[in-house]
Each structure stands twice: as C-alpha cells, then as structure tokens.
N, C-alpha and C positions, 0 to 999 in steps of 0.2 A: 383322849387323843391317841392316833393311832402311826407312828412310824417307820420307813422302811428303808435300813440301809444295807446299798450294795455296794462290797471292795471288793477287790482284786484278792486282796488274803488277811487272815486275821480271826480275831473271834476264835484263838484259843487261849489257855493259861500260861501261853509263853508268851505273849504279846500283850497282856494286861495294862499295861499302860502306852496303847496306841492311841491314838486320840480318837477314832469309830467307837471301841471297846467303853473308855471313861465316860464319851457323852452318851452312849446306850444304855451304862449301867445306872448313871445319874438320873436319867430321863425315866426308865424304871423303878425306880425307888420312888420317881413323883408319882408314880401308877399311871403312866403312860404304857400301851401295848407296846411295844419293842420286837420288830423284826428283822432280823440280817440273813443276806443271803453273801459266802466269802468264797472262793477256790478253795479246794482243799489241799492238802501238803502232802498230803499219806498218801493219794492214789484209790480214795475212796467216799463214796458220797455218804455222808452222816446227816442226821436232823437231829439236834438238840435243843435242851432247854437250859440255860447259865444263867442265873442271876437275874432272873426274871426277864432274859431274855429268848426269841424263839429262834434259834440259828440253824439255815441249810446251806451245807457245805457240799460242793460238787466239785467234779473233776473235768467234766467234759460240759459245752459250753451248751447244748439243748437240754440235760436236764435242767440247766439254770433258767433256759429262757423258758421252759415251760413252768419255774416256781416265780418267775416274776410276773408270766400274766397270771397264776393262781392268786398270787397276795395282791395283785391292782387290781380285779376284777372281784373276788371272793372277800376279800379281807376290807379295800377298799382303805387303806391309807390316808390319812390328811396329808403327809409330805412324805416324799419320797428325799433322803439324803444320799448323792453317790459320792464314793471317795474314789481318789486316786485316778481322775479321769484319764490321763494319760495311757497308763496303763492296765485300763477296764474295761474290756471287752463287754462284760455283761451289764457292765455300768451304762455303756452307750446303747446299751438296747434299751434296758429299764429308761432313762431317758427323750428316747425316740418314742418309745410306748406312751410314756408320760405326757410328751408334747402331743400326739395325735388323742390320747384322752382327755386334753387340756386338765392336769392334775398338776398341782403345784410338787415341784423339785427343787434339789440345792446343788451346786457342785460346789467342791472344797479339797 
C-alpha cells in the first residue's frame, strides 16, 4: 500500500511526535511506501529520506504543486492523507487534484 501525506509543516526531528510524523512512521514499519510532502522552515526545498519515509519539503507553493501531481500521477497512491486543512494551502490542491482524479482522501 502506498500513502501520501500533505501538511502545512513538519516532518522534521523536532516535531516527532506530531501526529502526521507517528502515523507515517508506524505505517512504515508495516512496509507501507510512505510519502509526505511539509513547508519547509529554513527557506529551502529539501527531499529526504526518515525513517522509511520519502519527504519533500518546499518553500514556495508551485514547486509543491508540481510534487503533488508527480506522486498522484507517477507513484499513484491508494490514499492521499491531508493535515491541517485549515491552514494548507497545498493541502487544498492535493485535494482538489484528488477529487477531479476520483482518488480516495482523508482530512484530519
């Protein structure tokens, strides 16, 4: 199984115990693929690998939306989770993406 979640921020080692971060690492360790795409905090776009998770971090809001239709079109997801919809700009596209590809989503 393959999932993808988008926050607003997160998905470093100073937020470890966010609740994105726990259910990502857990889901991982069952050998689920795991991907998150957060903002970044530094002012600089990073791609990493944590914990058997795959994470891209941006700063500016089109390279985001160009990694969200890479991983729903290329990667291909069973569920898309977004957090923090309030405050998720990139949340709301992945989303809007989601519904016009009829691809299951979660908000939380």
């Amino acid at each position: 199984m393959k999932i993808f979640f988008v926050t607003s921020y997160g998905f470093n080692p100073r937020m470890r115990n966010f609740e994105e971060f726990i259910v990502a690492r857990i889901l991982a360790k069952r050998n689920w693929q795991v991907y998150a795409l957060a903002r970044n905090e530094v002012n600089r776009t990073e791609h990493v690998y944590e914990e058997g998770i795959d994470i891209f971090k941006t700063v500016a809001i089109l390279p985001g939306i160009f990694h969200i239709i890479k991983i729903l079109f290329f990667v291909r997801p069973n569920v898309v989770h977004i957090f923090n919809a309030r405050n998720n700009h990139l949340g709301i596209i992945a989303a809007l993406l989601c519904k016009l590809t009829f691809r299951q989503f979660i908000f939380s």
